[in-house]
C-alpha positions as CSV (number, residue, x, y, z in Angstrom):
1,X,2.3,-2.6,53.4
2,X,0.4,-5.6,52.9
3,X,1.5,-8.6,54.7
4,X,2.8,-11.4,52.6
5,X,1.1,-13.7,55.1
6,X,-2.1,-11.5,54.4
7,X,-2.4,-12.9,50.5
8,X,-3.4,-16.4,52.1
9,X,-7.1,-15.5,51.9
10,X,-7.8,-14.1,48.0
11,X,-11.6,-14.0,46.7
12,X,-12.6,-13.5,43.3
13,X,-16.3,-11.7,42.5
14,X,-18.3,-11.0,39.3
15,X,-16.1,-13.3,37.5
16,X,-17.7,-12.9,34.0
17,X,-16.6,-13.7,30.1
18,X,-16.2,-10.9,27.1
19,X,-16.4,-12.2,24.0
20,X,-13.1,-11.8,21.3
21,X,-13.7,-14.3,18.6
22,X,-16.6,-17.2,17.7
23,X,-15.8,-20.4,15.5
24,X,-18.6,-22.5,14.5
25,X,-18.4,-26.2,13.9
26,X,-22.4,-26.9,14.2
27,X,-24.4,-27.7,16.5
28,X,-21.2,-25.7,18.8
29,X,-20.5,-22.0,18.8
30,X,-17.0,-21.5,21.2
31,X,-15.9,-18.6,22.1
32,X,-12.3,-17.2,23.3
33,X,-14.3,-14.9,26.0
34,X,-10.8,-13.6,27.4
35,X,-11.3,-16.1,30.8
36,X,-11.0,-19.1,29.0
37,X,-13.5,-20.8,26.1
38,X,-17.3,-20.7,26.7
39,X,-19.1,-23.3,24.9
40,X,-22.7,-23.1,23.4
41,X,-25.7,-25.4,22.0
42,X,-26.7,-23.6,18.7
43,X,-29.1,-26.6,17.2
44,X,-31.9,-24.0,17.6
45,X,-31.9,-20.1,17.7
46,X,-32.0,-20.7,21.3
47,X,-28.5,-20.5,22.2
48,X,-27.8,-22.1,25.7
49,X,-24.6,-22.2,27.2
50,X,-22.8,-25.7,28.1
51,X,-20.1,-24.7,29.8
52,X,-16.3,-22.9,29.8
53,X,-13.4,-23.7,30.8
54,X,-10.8,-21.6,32.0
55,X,-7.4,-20.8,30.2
56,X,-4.1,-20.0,32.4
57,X,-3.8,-16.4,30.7
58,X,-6.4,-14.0,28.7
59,X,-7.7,-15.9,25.5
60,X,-7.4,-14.0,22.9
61,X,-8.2,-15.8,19.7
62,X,-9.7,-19.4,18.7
63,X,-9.7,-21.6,15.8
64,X,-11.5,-25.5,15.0
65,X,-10.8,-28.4,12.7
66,X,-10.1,-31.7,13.9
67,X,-9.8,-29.8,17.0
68,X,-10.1,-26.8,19.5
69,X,-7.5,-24.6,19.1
70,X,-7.0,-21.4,21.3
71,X,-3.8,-19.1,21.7
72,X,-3.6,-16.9,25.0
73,X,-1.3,-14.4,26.0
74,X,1.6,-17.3,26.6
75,X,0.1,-20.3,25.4
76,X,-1.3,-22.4,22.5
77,X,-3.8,-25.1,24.1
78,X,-5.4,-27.7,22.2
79,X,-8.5,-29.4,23.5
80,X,-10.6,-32.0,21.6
81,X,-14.4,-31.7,22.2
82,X,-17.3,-33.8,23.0
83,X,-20.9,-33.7,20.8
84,X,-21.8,-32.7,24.4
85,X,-19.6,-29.5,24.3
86,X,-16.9,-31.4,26.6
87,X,-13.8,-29.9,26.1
88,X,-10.6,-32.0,26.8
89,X,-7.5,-30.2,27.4
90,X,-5.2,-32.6,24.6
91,X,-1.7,-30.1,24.6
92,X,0.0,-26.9,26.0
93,X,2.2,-25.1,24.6
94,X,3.6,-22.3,26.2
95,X,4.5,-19.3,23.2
96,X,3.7,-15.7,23.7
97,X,4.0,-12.7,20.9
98,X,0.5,-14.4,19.4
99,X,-2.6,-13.0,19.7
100,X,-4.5,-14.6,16.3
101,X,-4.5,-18.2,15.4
102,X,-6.1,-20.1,12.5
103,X,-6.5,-23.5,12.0
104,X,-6.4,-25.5,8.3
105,X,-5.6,-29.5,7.0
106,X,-3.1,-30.7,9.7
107,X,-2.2,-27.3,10.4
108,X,-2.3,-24.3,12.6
109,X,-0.9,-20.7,12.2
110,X,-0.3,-18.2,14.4
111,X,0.4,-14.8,14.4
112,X,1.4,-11.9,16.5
113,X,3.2,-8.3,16.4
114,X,6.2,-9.6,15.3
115,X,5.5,-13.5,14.2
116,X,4.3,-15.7,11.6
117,X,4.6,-19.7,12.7
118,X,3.3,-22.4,11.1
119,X,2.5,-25.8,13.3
120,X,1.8,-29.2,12.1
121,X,-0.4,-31.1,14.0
122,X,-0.1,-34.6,13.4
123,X,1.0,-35.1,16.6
124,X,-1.1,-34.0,20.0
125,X,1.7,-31.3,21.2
126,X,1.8,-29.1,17.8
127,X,5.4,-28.7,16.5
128,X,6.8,-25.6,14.3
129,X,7.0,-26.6,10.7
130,X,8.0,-22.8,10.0
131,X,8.4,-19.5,10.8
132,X,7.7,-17.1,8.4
133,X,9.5,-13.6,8.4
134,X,6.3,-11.4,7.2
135,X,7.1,-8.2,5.5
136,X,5.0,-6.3,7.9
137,X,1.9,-6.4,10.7
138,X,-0.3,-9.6,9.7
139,X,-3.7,-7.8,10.2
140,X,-5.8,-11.9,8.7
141,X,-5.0,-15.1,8.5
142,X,-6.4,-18.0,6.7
143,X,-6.4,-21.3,5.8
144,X,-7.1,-22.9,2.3
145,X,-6.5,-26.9,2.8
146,X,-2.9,-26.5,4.3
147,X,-2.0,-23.3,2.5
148,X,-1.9,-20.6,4.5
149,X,-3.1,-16.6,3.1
150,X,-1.8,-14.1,5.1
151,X,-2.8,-10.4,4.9
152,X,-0.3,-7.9,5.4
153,X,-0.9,-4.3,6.5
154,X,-1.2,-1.2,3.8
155,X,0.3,-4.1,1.5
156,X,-1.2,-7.4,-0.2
157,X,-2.4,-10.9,0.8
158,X,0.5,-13.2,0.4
159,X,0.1,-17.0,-0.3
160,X,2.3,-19.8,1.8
161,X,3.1,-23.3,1.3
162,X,4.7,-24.1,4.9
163,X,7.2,-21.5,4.8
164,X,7.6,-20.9,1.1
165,X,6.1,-17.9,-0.7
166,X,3.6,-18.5,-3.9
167,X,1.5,-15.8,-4.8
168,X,0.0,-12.7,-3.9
169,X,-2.9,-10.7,-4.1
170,X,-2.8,-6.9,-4.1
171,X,-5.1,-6.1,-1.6
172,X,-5.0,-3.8,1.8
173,X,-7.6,-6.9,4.0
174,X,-8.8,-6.3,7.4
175,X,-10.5,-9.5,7.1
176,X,-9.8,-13.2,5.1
177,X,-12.7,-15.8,4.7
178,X,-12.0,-18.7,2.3
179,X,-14.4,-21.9,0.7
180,X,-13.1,-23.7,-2.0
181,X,-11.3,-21.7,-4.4
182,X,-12.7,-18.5,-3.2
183,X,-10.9,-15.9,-1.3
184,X,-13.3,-12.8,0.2
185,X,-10.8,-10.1,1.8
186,X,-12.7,-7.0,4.0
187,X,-10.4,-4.7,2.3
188,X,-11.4,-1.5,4.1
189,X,-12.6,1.1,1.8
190,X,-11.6,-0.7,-1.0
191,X,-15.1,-3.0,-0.2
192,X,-15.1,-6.6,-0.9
193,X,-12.8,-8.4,-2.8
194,X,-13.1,-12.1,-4.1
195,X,-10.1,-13.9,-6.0
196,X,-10.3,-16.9,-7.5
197,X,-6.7,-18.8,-5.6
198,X,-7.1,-22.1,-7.3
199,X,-3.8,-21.4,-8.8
200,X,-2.0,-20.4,-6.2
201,X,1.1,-19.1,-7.7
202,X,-1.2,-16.7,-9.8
203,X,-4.2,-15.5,-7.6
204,X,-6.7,-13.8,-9.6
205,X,-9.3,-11.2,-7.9
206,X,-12.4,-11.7,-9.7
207,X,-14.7,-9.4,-8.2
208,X,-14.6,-5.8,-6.1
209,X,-17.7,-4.5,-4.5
210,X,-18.4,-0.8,-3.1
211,X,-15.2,0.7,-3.5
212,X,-15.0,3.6,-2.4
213,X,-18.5,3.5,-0.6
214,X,-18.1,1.3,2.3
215,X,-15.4,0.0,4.7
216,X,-15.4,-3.7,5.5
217,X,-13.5,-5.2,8.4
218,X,-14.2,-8.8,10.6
219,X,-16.0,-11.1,8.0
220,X,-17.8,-14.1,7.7
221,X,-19.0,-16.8,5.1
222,X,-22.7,-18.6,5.3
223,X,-23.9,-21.3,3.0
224,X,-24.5,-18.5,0.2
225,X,-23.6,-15.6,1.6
226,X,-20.9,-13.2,2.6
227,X,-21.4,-11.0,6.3
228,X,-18.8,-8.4,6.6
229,X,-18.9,-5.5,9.3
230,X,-18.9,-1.9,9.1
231,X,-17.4,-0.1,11.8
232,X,-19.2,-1.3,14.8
233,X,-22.4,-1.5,14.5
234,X,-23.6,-2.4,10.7
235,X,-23.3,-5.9,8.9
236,X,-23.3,-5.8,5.1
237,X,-24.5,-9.1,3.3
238,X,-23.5,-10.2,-0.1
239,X,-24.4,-13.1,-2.1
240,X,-21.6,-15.3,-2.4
241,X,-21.7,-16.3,-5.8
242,X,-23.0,-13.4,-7.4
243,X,-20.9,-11.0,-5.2
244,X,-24.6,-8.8,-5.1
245,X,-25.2,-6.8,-2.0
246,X,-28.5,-8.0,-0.7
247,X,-29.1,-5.8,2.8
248,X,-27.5,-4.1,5.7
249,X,-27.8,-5.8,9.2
250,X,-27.7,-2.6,12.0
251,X,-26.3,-4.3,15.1
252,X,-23.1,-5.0,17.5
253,X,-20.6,-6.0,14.3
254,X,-17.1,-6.6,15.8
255,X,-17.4,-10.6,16.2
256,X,-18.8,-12.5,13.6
257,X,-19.4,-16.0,12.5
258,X,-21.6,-18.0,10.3
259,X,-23.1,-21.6,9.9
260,X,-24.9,-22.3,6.9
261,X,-28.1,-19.7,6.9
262,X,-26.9,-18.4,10.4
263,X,-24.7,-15.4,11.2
264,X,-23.7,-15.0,15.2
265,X,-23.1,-11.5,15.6
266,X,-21.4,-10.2,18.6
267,X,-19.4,-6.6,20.0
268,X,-20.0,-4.1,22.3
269,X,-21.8,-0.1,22.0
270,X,-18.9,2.1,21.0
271,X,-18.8,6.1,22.1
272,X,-17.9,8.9,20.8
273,X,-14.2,8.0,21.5
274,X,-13.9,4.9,20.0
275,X,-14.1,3.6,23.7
276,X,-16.5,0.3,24.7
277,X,-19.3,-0.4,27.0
278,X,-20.2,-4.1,26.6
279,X,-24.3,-4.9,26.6
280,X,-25.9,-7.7,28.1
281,X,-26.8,-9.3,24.5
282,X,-23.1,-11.9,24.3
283,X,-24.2,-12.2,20.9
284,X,-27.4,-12.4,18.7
285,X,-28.7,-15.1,15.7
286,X,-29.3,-13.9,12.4
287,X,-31.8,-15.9,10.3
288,X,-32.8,-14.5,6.5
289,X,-31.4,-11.6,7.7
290,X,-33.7,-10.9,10.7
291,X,-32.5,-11.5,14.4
292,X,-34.0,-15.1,15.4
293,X,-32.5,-15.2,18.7
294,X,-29.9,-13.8,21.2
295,X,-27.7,-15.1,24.2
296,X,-27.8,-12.5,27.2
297,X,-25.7,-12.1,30.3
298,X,-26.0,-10.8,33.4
299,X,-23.0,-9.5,34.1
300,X,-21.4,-8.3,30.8
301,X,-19.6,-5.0,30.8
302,X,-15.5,-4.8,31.9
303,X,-14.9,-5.0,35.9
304,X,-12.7,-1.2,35.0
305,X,-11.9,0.3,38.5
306,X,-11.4,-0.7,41.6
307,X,-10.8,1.0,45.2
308,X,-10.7,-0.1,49.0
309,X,-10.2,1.3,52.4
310,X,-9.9,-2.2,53.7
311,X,-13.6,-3.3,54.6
312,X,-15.4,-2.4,51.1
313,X,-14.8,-2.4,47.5
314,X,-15.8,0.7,45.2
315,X,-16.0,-0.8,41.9
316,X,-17.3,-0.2,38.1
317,X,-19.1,-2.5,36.4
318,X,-20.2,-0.1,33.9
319,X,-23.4,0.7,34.2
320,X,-23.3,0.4,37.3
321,X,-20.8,1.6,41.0
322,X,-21.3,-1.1,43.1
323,X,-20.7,-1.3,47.1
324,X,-18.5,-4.9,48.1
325,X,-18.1,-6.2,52.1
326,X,-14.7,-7.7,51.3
327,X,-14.3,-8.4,54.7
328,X,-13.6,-11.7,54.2
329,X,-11.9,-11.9,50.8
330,X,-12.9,-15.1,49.8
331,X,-16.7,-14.5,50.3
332,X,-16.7,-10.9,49.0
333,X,-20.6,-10.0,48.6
334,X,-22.5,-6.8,46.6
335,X,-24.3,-4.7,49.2
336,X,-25.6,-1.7,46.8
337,X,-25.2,-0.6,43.7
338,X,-26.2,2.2,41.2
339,X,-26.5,3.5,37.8
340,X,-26.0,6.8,36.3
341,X,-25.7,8.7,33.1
342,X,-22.1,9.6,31.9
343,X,-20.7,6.8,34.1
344,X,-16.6,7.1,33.7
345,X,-14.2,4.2,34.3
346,X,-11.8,4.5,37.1
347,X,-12.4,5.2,41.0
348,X,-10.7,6.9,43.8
349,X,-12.1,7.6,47.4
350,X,-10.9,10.0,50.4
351,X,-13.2,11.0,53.4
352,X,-16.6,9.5,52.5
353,X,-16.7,10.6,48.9
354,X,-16.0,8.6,45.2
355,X,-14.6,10.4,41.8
356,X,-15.3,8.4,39.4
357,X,-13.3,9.5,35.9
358,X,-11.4,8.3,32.9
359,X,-13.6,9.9,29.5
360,X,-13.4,13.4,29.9
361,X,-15.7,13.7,32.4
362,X,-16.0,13.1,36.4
363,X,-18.8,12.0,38.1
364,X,-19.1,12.5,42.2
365,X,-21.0,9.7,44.4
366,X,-21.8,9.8,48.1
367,X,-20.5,6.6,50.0
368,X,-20.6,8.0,53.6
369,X,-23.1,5.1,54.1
370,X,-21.6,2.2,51.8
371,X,-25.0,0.7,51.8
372,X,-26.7,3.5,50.3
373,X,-24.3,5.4,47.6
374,X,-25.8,8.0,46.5
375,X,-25.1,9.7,42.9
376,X,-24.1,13.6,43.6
377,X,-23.0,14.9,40.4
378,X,-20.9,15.0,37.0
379,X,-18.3,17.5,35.7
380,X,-17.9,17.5,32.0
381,X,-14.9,19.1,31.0
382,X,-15.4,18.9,27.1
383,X,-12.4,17.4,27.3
384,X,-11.1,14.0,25.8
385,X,-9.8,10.1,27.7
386,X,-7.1,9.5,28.8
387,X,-6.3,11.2,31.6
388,X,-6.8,11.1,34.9
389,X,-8.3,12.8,38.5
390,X,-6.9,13.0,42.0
391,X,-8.0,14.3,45.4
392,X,-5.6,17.3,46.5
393,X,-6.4,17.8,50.2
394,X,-10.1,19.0,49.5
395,X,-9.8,19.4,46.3
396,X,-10.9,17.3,43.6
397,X,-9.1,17.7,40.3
398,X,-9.5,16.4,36.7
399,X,-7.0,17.0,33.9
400,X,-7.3,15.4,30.5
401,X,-5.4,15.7,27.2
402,X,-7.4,17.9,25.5
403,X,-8.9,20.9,28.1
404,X,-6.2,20.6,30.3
405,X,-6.8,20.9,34.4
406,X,-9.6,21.6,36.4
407,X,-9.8,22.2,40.2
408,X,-13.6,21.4,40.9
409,X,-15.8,23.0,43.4
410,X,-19.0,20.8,44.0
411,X,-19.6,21.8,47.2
412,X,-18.7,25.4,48.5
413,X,-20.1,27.8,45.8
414,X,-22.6,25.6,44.1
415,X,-24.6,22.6,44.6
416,X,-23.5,19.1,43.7
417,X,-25.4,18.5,40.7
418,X,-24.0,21.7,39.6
419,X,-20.5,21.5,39.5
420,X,-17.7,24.4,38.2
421,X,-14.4,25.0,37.9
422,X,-12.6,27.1,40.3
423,X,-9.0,26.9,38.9
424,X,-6.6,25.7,36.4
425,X,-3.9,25.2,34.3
426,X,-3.8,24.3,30.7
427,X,-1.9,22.3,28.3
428,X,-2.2,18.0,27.7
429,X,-2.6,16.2,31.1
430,X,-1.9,12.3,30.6
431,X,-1.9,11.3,34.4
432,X,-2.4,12.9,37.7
433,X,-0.5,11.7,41.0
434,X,-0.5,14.4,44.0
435,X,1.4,14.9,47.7
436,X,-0.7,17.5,48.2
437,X,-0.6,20.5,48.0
438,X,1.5,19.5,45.1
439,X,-0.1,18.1,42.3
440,X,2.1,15.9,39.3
441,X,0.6,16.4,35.7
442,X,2.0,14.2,32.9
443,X,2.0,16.4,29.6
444,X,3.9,14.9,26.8
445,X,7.8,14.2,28.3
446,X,7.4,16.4,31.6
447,X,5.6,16.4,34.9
448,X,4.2,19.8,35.6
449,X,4.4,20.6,39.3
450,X,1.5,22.4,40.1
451,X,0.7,24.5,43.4
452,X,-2.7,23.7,44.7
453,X,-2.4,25.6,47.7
454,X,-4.7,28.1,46.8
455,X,-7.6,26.1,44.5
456,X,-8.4,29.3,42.9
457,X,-4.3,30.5,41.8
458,X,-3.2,27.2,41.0
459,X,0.1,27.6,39.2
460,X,3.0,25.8,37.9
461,X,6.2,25.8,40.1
462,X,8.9,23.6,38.6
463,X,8.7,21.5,34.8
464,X,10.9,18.2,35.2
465,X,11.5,15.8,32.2
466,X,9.9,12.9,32.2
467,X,8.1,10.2,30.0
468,X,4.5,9.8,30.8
469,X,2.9,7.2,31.9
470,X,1.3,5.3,35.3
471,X,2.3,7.1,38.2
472,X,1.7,7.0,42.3
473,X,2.5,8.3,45.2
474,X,4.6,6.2,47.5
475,X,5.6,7.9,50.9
476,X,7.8,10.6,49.7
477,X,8.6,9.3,46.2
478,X,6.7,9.6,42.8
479,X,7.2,6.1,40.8
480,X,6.5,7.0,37.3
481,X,5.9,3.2,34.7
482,X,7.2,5.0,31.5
483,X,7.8,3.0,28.4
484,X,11.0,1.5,29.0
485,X,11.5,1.5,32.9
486,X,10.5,2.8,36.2
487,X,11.5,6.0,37.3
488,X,11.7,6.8,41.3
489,X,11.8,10.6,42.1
490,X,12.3,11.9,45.5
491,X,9.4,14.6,47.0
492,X,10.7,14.9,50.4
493,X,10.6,18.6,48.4
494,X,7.1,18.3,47.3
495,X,7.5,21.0,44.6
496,X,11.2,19.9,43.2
497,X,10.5,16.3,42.3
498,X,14.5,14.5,42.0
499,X,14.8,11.6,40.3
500,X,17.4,9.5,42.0
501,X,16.6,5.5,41.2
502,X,14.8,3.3,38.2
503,X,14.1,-0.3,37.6
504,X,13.3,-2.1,34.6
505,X,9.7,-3.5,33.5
506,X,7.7,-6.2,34.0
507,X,7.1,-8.5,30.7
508,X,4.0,-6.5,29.8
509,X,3.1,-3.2,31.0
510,X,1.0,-2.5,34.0
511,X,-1.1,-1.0,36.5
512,X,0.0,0.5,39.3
513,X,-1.1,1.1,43.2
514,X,1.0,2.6,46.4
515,X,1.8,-0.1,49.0
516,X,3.8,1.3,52.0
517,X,7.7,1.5,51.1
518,X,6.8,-0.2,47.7
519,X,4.2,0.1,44.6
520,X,2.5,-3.1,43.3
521,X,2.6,-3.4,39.2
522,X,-0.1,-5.6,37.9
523,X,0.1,-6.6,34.6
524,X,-1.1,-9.9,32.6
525,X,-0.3,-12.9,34.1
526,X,0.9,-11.3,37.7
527,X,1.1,-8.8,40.2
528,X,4.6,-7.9,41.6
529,X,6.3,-5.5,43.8
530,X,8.7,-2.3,43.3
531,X,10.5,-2.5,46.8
532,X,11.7,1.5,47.1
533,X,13.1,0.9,50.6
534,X,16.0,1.8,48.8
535,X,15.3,4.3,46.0
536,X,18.5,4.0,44.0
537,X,18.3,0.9,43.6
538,X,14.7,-0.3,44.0
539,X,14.2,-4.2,43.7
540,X,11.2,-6.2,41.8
541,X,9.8,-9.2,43.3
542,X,6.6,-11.8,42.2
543,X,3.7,-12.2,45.0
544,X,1.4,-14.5,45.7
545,X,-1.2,-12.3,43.4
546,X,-2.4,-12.9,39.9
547,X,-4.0,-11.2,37.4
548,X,-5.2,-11.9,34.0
549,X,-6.3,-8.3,32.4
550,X,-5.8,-5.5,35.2
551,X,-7.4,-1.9,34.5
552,X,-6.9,-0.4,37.7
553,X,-5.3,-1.7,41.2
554,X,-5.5,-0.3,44.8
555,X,-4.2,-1.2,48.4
556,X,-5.4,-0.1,51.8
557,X,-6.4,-1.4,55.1
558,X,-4.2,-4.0,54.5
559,X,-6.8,-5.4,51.2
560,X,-5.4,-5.2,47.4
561,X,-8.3,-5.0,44.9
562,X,-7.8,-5.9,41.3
563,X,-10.3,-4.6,38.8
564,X,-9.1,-7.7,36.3
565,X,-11.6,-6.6,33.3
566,X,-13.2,-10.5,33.6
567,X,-13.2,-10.2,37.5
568,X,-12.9,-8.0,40.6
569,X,-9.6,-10.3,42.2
570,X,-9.4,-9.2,46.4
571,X,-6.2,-10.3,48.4
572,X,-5.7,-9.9,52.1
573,X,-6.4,-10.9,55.8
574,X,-10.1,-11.4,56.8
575,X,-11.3,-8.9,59.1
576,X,-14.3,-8.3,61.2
577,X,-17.6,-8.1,59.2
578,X,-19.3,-4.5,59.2
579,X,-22.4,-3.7,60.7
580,X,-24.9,-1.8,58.7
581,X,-25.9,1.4,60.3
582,X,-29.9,2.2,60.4
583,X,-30.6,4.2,57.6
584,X,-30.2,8.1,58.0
585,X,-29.6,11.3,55.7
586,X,-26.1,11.2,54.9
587,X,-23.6,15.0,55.1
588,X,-23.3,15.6,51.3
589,X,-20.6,18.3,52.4
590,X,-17.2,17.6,53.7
């Protein structure tokens, strides 16, 4: 268990921005970069950073008129800002259930999964001057003067004055842009779609381009043109009065914004899954439709995994596994690091040796010597994300939705760089937790308890409902995070799992890691701790931890390391530095 007396030392390394939405008010470009707002000089197509300015939660979306408006994951903060790029925290309010905002003629709206508000902002702390009930998820929201357009999933683009209903537009928008009188929706496939909303109790669409041929989502208006994206990495561009398509732009499409001739384009490569690995370009300049300029990062990419045995961090920073001496939290420092192809997104370590997983595949590095980690192998198991990998004694084991589960041998029958499966069991594999030589699979509504006693006849012993979900290994119980509570099963029986307690959820759901006779949950805005001393009726409590957007946690050797997507967070007592060993061949075999 970690001390609480332990969390008084905390460090925080490779603290880094993602961009999530631009607004331009010239010579500025700010940016909700999911820290907090970043701030930029665009006077030139030299971008150069001014500052940021951290949020209390995630930033998820930003908005500017008179002022800076951002909504987080439980606040709306207005700042006023300088020529300079000075940003002046003016109001906070704290909200929640928003995650878009958009700002007009003394008003703001926001919107969320399930709300629509309206604030006026004549005075510094905005006030509600309504809630709408919208008749289903608001996918764009804009502003025309004070009247606010709202597009509605699989249904139209409805018009608002304050909380009253005017006029709509039948339209299925993934995107809203406005200037003037002039309304351009993204509409998917159905292209782009202009309507003229001078009247807006009768909206009329005046034009529709490439129906049918193209589908439009984020958008953006210039001076005289329209930028609208194309799945993720193509930027169409229309003339704005014509409607004409004049060229395609082939580049990172997700963000997008526009000042006069200028389009800011920003996103991330996308794989084969639909899954991201950010780049180092934050986001480039368009100029007459050729690239002019770019703003590049050094670190860029998601901090995604995280692992400790007390003295170093294993962490991915995709591209690359890096080596930490978090011997002193609060000074944690990179000792190696390396790239390789196929990298995955999770970690785990046991005896000297990394899996690295998370996409289907599972890559196998070296860290006998932390300074000098070496790359061994990868498994592909033509599978699919979203599952997950575990050491089970010497085993290493992947299991994914789509192949099923694999008991690797990288070792004993082949060599490293030639890995093969030795045994397995099919079906949909969600999760993986083991007490070996049990292993606990997560297909859809049931663990499968599977016998790894032999790595070559694995089979399943026992099928117990259950809702899938986050799951660890505590002592001898199996805490499952399933949709609506925690779960606590007994495995004093390692192959006849019992549930005998639960627990409700945190506010948001979370990630979780074994901590002696409890299980940290970190989700956004905390970390807290399932106390299973007593199984049947285990009790939550806050720490002294934060976190602002965890992908994976993990305790040992009295350290808790938070992979925090913007940050690698690490909590616990400072211990005696390490002392590099002379450098040696390293056993590749266990």
């Amino acid at each position: 268990m970690i001390a609480p007396l332990a969390l008084a030392d905390s460090g925080v390394w490779g603290e880094r921005g993602i961009g999530r939405r631009y607004a331009v008010r010239s010579p500025l470009l700010f940016e909700a970069d999911g820290r907090g707002v970043s701030v930029y000089d665009i006077s030139d197509n030299t971008p150069r950073q001014l500052g940021s300015i951290a949020t209390r939660a995630e930033s998820l979306d930003l908005a500017v008129s008179d002022d800076l408006y951002v909504v987080t994951r439980d606040e709306i903060a207005r700042f006023g800002y300088a020529a300079n790029g000075a940003l002046t925290l003016r109001a906070s309010l704290p909200t929640g259930d928003y995650d878009s905002i958009a700002a007009g003629d003394g008003y703001i709206a926001t919107a969320g999964p399930s709300r629509l508000t309206i604030w006026s902002t004549s005075e510094e702390l905005p006030v509600i001057a309504a809630e709408i009930a919208a008749p289903g998820a608001v996918t764009a929201i804009a502003f025309q003067g004070s009247r606010l357009w709202v597009a509605i999933r699989d249904q139209a683009i409805y018009g608002y004055d304050l909380g009253t209903q005017t006029g709509s537009i039948p339209v299925n928008a993934k995107g809203l842009a406005i200037k003037g009188d002039m309304l351009y929706a993204a509409a998917g496939t159905s292209g782009l779609v202009v309507a003229d909303i001078s009247d807006a109790a009768t909206p009329r669409i005046v034009s529709r381009v490439g129906a049918g041929e193209v589908n439009l989502g984020a958008i953006a208006l210039g001076t005289d043109r329209v930028f609208a994206s194309e799945g993720t990495d193509a930027i169409r561009v229309y003339d704005a009065a014509t409607f004409e398509e004049k060229g395609i732009i082939h580049d990172h499409a997700q963000r997008l914004a526009a000042d006069g001739k200028r389009l800011f384009a920003g996103g991330a490569d996308v794989d084969e899954f639909g899954l991201i690995h950010l780049t180092p370009i934050r986001f480039a300049v368009y100029e007459d439709g050729a690239r002019a300029g770019t703003f590049n990062e050094t670190l860029a990419g998601p901090v995604s995994g995280a692992a400790t045995d007390g003295t170093f961090a294993y962490v991915i920073d995709w591209p690359y596994f890096r080596v930490l001496d978090i011997s002193t939290p609060s000074r944690s420092n990179e000792i190696a690091s390396i790239a390789f192809p196929a990298m995955q997104d999770f970690v785990k370590i046991q005896n000297g040796l990394a899996i690295v997983y998370g996409r289907g595949k599972l890559n196998l590095v070296d860290v006998h010597d932390p300074w000098r980690p070496r790359f061994l192998g990868t498994y592909d198991s033509l599978g699919m994300p979203g599952g997950g990998a575990t050491f089970a004694g010497d085993n290493i084991i992947e299991a994914n939705p789509e192949t099923g589960l694999h008991v690797l041998d990288f070792f004993k029958f082949t060599t490293p760089d030639k890995p093969v499966q030795i045994g397995g069991v099919i079906w949909h594999y969600f999760e993986l937790a083991s007490l070996y030589p049990a292993v606990y699979a997560f297909d859809f509504g049931l663990i499968r308890v599977i016998d790894v006693t032999d790595p070559h006849v694995v089979r399943t012993v026992r099928e117990v409902p259950m809702p899938r979900g986050p799951a660890v290994v505590a002592g001898n119980y199996l805490v499952v995070e399933s949709a609506d509570r925690f779960h606590v099963l007994d495995v004093s029986d390692r192959f006849n799992p019992i549930e005998v307690g639960g627990a409700a959820l945190p506010p948001t759901p979370g990630v979780v890691a074994a901590d002696g006779d409890g299980v940290l949950v970190a989700h956004a805005g905390a970390v807290d701790r399932l106390d299973i001393s007593n199984p049947v009726h285990p009790q939550m409590t806050k720490t002294a931890m934060t976190a602002r957007a965890p992908m994976q946690i993990h305790a040992a050797g009295g350290k808790v390391v938070i992979a925090d997507r913007y940050a690698l967070r690490v909590y616990g007592e400072a211990t005696a530095a390490p002392q590099q060993p002379p450098a040696r061949m390293r056993p590749t075999r266990r």
